[in-house]
C-alpha positions as YAML, in Angstrom:
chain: A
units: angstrom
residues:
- id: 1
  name: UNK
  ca: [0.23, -7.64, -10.68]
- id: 2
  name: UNK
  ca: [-2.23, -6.03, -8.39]
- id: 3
  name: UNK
  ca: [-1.43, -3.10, -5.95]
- id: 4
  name: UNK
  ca: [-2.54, -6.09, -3.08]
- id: 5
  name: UNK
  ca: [0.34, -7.94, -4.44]
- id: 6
  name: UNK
  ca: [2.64, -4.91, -5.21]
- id: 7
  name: UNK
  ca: [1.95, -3.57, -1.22]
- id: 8
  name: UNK
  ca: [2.07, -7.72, 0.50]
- id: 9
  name: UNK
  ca: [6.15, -7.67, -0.77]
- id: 10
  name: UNK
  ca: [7.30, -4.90, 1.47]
- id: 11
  name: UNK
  ca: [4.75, -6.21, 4.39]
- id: 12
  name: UNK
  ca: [6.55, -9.28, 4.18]
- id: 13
  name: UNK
  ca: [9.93, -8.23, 4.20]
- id: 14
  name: UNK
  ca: [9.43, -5.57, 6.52]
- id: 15
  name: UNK
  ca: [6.39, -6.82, 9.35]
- id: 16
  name: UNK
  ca: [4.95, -5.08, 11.72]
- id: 17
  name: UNK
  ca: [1.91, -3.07, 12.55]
- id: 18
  name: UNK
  ca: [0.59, -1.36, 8.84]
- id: 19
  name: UNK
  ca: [-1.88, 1.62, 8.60]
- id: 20
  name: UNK
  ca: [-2.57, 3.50, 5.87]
- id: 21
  name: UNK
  ca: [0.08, 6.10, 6.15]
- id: 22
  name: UNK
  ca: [2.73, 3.46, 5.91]
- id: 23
  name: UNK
  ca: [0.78, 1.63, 3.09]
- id: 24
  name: UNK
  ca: [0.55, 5.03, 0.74]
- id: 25
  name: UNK
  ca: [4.43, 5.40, 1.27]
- id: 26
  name: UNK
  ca: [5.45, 1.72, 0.45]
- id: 27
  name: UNK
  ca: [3.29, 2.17, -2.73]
- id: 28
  name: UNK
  ca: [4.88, 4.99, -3.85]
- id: 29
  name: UNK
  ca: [8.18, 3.83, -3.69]
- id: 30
  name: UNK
  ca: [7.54, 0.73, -5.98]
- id: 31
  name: UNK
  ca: [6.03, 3.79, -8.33]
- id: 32
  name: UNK
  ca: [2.09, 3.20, -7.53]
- id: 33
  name: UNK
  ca: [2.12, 7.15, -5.96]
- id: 34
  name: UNK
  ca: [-0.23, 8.58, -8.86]
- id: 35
  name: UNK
  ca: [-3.09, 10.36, -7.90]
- id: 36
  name: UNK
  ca: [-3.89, 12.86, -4.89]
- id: 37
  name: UNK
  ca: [-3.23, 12.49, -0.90]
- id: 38
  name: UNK
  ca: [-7.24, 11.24, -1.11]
- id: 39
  name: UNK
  ca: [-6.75, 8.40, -4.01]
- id: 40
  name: UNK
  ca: [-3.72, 7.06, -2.81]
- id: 41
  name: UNK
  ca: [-5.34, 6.56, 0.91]
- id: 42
  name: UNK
  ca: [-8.07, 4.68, -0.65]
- id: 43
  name: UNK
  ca: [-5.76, 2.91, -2.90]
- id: 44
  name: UNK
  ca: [-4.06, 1.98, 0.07]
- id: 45
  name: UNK
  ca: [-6.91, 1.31, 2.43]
- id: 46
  name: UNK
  ca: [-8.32, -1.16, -0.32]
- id: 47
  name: UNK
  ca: [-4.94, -2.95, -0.90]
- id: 48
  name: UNK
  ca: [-4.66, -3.65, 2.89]
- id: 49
  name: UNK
  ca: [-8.12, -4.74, 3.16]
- id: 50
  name: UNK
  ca: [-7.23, -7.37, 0.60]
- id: 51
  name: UNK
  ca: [-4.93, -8.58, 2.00]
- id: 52
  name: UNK
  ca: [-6.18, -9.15, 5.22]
...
């Protein structure tokens, strides 16, 4: 499973407006939270842009 997949499940179930901040934290909680503040934003920022 990718982390576009992994991150589109709580987008989904929770809607609304997502930035990166938000992204980072709902990746962490399904365990995807390795790396520092700087990886996980990109991480994030990639995984959003995918699924757009």
């Amino acid at each position: 499973m990718t982390i576009a997949q992994i991150l589109e499940q709580p987008i989904r179930a929770l809607g609304g407006t997502w930035d990166t901040r938000r992204a980072v934290t709902a990746l962490r909680d399904a365990g995807h939270g390795d790396g520092n503040q700087r990886q996980q934003g990109k991480r994030a920022r990639k995984a959003l842009r995918d699924l757009a």
